[in-house]
Every structure is written in structure tokens, then in C-alpha cells.
C-alpha positions as CSV (number, residue, x, y, z in Angstrom):
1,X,15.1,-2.7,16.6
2,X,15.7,-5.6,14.2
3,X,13.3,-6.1,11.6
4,X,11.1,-8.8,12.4
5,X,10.5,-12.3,10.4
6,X,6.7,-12.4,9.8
7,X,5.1,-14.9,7.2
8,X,2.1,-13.5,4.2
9,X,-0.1,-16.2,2.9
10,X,-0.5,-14.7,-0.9
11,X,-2.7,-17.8,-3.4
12,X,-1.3,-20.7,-2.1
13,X,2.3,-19.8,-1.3
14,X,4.0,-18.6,1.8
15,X,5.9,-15.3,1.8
16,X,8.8,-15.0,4.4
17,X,9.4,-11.4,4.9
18,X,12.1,-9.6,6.7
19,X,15.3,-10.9,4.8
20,X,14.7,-8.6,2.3
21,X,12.2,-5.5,1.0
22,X,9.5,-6.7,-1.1
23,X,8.4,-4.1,-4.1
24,X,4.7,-3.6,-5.4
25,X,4.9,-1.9,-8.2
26,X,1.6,0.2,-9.0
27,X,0.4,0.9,-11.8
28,X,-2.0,4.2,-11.7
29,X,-5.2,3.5,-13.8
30,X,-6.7,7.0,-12.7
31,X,-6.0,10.6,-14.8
32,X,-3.7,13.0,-13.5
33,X,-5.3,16.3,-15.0
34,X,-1.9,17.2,-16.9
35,X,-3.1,14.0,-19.5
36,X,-6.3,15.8,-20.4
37,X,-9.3,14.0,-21.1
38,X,-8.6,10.3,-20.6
39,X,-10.3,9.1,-17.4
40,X,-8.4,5.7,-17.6
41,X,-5.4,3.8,-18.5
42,X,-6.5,1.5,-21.7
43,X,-5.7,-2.2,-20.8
44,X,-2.3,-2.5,-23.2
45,X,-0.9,1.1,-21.9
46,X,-1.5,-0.6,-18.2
47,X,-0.1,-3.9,-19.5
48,X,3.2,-1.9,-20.8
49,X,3.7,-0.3,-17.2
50,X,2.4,-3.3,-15.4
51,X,5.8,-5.4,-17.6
52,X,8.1,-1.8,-17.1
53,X,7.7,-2.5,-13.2
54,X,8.5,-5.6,-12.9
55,X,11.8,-5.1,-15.2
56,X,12.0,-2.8,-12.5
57,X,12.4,-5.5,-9.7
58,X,8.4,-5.1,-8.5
59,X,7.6,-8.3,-6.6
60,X,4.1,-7.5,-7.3
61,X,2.1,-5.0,-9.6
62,X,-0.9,-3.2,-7.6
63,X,-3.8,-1.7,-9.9
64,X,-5.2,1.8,-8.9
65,X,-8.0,3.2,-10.3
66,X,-9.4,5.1,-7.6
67,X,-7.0,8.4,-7.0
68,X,-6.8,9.4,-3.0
69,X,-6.2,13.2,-3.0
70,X,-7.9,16.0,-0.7
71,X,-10.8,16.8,-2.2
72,X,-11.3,14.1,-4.6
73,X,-15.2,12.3,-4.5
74,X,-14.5,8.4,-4.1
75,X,-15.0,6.8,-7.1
76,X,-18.6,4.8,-7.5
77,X,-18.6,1.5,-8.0
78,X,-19.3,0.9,-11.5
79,X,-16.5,3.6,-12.8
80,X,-14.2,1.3,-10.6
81,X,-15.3,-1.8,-12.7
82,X,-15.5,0.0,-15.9
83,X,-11.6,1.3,-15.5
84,X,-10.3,-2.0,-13.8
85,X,-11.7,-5.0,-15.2
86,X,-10.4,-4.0,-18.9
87,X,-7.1,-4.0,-17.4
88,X,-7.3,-7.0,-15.3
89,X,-8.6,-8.9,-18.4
90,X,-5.3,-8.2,-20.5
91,X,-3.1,-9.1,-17.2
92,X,-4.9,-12.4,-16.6
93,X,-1.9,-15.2,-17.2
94,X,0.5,-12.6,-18.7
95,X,2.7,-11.1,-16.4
96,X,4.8,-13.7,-14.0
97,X,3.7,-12.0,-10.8
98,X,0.6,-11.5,-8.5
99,X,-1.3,-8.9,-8.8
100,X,-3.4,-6.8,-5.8
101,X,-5.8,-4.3,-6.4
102,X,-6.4,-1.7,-4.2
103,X,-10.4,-1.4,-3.4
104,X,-12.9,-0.4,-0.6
105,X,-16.0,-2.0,-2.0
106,X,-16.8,-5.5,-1.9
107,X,-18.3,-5.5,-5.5
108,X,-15.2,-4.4,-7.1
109,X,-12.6,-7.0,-4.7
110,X,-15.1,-9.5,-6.0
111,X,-15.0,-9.3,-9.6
112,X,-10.9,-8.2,-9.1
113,X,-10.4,-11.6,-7.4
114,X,-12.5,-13.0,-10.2
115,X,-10.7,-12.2,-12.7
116,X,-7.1,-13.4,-10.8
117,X,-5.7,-10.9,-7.8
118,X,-4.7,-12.2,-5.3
119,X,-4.2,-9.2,-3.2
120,X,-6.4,-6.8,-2.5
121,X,-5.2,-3.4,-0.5
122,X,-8.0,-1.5,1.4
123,X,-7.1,2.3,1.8
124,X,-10.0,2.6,4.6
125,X,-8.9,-0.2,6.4
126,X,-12.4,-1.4,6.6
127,X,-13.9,1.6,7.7
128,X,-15.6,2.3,4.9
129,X,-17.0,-1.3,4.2
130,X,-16.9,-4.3,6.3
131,X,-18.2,-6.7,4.0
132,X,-15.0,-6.1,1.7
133,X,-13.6,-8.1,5.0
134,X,-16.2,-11.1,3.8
135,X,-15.6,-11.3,0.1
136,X,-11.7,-11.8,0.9
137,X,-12.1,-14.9,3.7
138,X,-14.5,-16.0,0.7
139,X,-11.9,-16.0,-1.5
140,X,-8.7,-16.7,1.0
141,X,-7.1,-13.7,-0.6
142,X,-3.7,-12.0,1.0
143,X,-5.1,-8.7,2.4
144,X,-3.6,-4.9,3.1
145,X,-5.6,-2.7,5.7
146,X,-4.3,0.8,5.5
147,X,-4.7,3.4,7.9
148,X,-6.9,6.7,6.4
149,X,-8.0,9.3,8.9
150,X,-11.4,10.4,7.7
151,X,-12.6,10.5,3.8
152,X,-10.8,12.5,1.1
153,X,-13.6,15.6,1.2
154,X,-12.9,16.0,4.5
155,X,-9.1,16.2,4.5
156,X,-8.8,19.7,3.6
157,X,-10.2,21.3,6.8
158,X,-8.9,18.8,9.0
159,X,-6.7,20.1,11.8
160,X,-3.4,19.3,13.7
161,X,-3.5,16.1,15.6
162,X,-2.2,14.8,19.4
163,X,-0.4,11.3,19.4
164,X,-0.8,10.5,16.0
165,X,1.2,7.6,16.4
166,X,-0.7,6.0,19.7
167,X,-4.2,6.3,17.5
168,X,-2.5,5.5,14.6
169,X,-1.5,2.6,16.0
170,X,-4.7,2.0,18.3
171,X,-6.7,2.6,14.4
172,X,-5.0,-0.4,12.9
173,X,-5.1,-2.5,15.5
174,X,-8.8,-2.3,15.5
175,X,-8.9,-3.0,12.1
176,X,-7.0,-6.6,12.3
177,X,-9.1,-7.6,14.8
178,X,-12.1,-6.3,12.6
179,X,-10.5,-9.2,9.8
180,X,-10.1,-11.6,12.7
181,X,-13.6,-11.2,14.1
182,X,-14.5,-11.9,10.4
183,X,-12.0,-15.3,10.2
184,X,-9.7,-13.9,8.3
185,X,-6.5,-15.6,8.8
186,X,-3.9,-13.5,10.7
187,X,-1.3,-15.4,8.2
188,X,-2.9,-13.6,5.5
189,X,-3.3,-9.7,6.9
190,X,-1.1,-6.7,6.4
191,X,-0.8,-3.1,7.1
192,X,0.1,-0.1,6.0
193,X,0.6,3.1,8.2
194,X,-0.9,5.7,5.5
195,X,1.3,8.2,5.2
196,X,-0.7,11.4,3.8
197,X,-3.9,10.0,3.9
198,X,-5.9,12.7,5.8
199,X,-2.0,13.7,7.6
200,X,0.0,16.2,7.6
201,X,3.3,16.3,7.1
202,X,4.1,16.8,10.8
203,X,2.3,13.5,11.3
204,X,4.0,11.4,8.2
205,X,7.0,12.2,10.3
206,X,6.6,11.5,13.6
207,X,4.8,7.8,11.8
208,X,8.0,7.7,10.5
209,X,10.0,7.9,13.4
210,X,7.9,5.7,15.1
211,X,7.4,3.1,12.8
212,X,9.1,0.4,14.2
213,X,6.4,0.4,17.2
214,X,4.1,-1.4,14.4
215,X,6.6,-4.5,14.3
216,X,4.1,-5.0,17.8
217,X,1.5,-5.5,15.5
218,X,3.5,-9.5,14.0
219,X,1.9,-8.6,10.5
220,X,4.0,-7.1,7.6
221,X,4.5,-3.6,7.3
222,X,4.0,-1.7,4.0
223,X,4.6,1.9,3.2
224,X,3.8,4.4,0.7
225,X,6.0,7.0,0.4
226,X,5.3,8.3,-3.3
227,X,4.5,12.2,-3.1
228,X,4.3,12.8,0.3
229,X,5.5,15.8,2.4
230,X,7.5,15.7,5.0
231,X,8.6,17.7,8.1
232,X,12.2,19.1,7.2
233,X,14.2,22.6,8.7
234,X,13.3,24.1,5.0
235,X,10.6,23.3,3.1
236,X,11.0,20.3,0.8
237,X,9.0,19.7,-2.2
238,X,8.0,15.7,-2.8
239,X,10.0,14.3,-4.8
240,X,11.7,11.0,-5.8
241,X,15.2,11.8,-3.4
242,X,12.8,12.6,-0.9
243,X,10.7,9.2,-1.3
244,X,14.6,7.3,-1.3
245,X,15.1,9.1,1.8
246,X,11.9,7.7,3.5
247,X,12.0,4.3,2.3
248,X,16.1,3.8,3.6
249,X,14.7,5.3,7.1
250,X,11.0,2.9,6.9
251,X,13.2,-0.3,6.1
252,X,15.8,0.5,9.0
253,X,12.7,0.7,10.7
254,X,11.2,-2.2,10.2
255,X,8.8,-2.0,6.8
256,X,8.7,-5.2,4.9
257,X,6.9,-4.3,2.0
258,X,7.5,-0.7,-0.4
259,X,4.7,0.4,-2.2
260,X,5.5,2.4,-5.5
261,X,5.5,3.7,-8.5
262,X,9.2,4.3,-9.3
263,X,10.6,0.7,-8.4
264,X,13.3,2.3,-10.2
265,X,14.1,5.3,-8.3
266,X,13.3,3.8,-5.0
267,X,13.8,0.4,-5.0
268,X,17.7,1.2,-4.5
269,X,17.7,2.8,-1.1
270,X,15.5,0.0,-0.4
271,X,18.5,-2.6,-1.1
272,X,20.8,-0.6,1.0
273,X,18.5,-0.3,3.6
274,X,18.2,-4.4,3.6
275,X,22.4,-4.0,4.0
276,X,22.5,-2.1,6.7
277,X,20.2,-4.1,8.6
278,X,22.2,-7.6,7.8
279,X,25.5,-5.9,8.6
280,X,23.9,-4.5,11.8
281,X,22.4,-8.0,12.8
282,X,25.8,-9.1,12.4
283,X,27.5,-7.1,14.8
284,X,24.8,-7.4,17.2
């Protein structure tokens, strides 16, 4: 199936997406235990990356402070806003592209918006908070709803699951219309299938392989491939040839939008991917 032309309302312009992958480039504002002690990026170290992405070709720079990992406790609200609005502050005017940030609570969109995103990426897709859904029509901002199955404490004991791609895709539509019921323009919505979050890597495939049935859906698609496993014949370690691999295959099946931290590891097999679906439209 052809990727399908959808339009994002981002601030006030009008994103036509399907021509060609879009990039976010995140920056990750949370501590990977191998740094030590430092429980957050400091503003000029997330400035640096937030500038190395975009050389990178990132069409937009996502902030992450809140780390989604099996059993990691979410992140309160005022660590958010401690770690994120230094960083926000030293971005404000200075980089030449919008920014999301990727939030549950409403507190933390507000004062992220506040301080000049224009995005803002919901990992729960408004499971966890609905009046996030209120501080973006607010605001008017561009939104991401991405599919999670259950909480991060849970994800550990959580067992195999039947037609992940049928609830899945049942999950997310429920989500829009939560937005819609809220009056959030449709113009303005996005999702993003959640590959890994609370799935196994039986079930990122077979989302995978199914993802062009979320082209049904007429909002863009983003996906989020960075350190994910994978079914495979052998087992495969993540890794950034097996990210490549998945983001060719989610743009020849219909993604609009890659979400990552190596714009320059995987933002090639994105461009061939956008080939091979111009020369295939061609000979259509």
C-alpha cells in the first residue's frame, strides 16, 4: 500500500507528510546508569546534542526526560520540571526548529508549551491523564498519542498477547477519539504504534508487519525503533543496523514520521525507503 498524504498542523504552519520521512531527533535528558551520578543533561550539554541532531537532518528535536524502561517508577512531576525547564530555557529562540516534548502530565506540557514546544508526545496515549488532552486544545499544540500497554512496573511479568495488532490498533483508535471528544483538531493529532512499550519482541514484529493497517487511521504515523528487539531466526541484539532495518521496512510501510536518536545512523535507510516508494508509485 502507498503511503498516504496526510496534513500536521505544528504552531501555525501546515506539515504535508508522505513525500518524504520526517526526523525528530531526541535528545535524552534522563541518566543511563553507565554516566554515574548525573540525573540530568545540563541545559548547554542538551543544547550541544539538540544543534548535533539537527546537523544530522532532524526535522524536529524531542526532549526526554522521563526514561520508559521495565521497571523504571514514572518520574514525578516536579523532577520532570526540574530536568526540563533548564533545558527548554537555553533552546528557547536558538535552534531553527520546533521542538516537542514528550510528557504525560498536564503540569509539565503546560509549562513545556510555555516556555516554546510546540509538540508535545504522550507515551500513555492519554491513559494515564486526560487533562494533558485539555492543556494542548488550550494551547492548539501539534500532538503524538503513543500506544503503551500497561505502566513500566508492570511490564516485567506481563505475558504473551493474542492479536496484538487488532487491540493495538482498536487502543489508539480510542485514544484519537479521546482528543476529538476533547476538540482537539484531527489536523493536529498523531500516532505512534509503541514498539517495546510493555511488548515483546514477537509483538514489535507482527506491529511491524502490520503497520500499514494504521494508514486507516488518516493521521501520521511515527515510529520508534531505537533499542528495540525484534523477532529474528537467531537471536539479534538491538542495535543501530537493526534500527536501519526497521525504519526501511516502517517507511515502505507507511510511517511518516522516524523518531530517534541516531538521525545519523538511521536517517539513511529512511531516504531509501522514501526511493523506493517514489519509484514504486511510478510504476504503479
Amino acid at each position: 500500500m502507498p503511503r498516504n498524504r496526510v496534513e500536521w498542523k505544528v504552531g501555525n504552519d501546515l506539515w504535508r507528510m508522505g513525500e518524504r520521512t520526517l526526523v525528530c531527533g531526541v535528545v535524552e535528558a534522563w541518566a543511563p546508569p553507565e554516566r554515574g551520578v548525573r540525573t540530568y543533561e545540563e541545559p548547554d550539554r542538551a543544547f550541544v546534542r539538540a544543534n548535533e541532531l539537527i546537523d544530522a537532518g532532524a526535522d524536529f528535536i524531542e526532549i526526554a526526560v522521563e526514561r520508559y524502561a521495565a521497571g523504571v517508577p514514572l518520574l514525578g512531576e516536579a523532577d520532570e520540571l526540574r530536568r526540563l525547564v533548564p533545558i527548554l530555557k537555553r533552546l528557547r529562540g536558538k535552534i531553527p526548529v520546533p521542538v516537542a516534548v514528550q510528557t504525560w502530565k498536564p503540569a509539565v506540557a503546560e509549562k513545556a508549551i510555555e516556555y516554546g514546544a510546540l509538540i508535545i508526545r504522550d507515551p500513555s496515549g492519554l491513559t494515564l491523564d486526560q487533562d494533558l488532552g485539555r492543556v494542548v486544545l488550550k494551547h492548539d499544540a501539534a500532538f503524538v498519542l503513543q500506544h503503551m500497554r500497561e505502566t513500566p512496573d508492570k511490564w516485567a511479568k506481563l505475558g504473551a498477547w493474542k492479536n496484538p495488532v487488532t487491540l493495538v490498533l482498536a487502543e489508539l483508535t480510542a485514544a484519537l477519539n479521546r482528543a476529538n471528544r476533547l476538540g482537539i483538531e484531527r489536523a493536529r493529532l498523531a500516532v505512534d504504534p509503541g514498539f517495546g512499550m510493555g511488548k515483546r519482541k514477537e509483538t514489535n514484529t507482527e506491529l511491524l508487519a502490520s503497520l500499514d493497517e494504521f494508514q486507516r487511521l488518516r493521521v501520521p504515523v511515527m515510529v520508534s525503533p531505537d533499542g528495540q528487539g525484534f523477532d529474528a531466526d537467531v537471536r539479534v541484539e538491538p542495535s543501530t543496523a537493526m534500527a536501519a532495518a526497521v525504519t526501511a521496512l516502517s517507511v515502505a510501510r507507511g510511517a511518516h514520521i522516524l523518531r530517534t536518536a541516531d538521525p545519523a545512523g538511521l536517517r539513511p535507510a529512511a531516504l531509501i525507503a522514501d526511493g523506493y516508494l517514489r519509484a514504486a508509485a511510478a510504476r504503479a
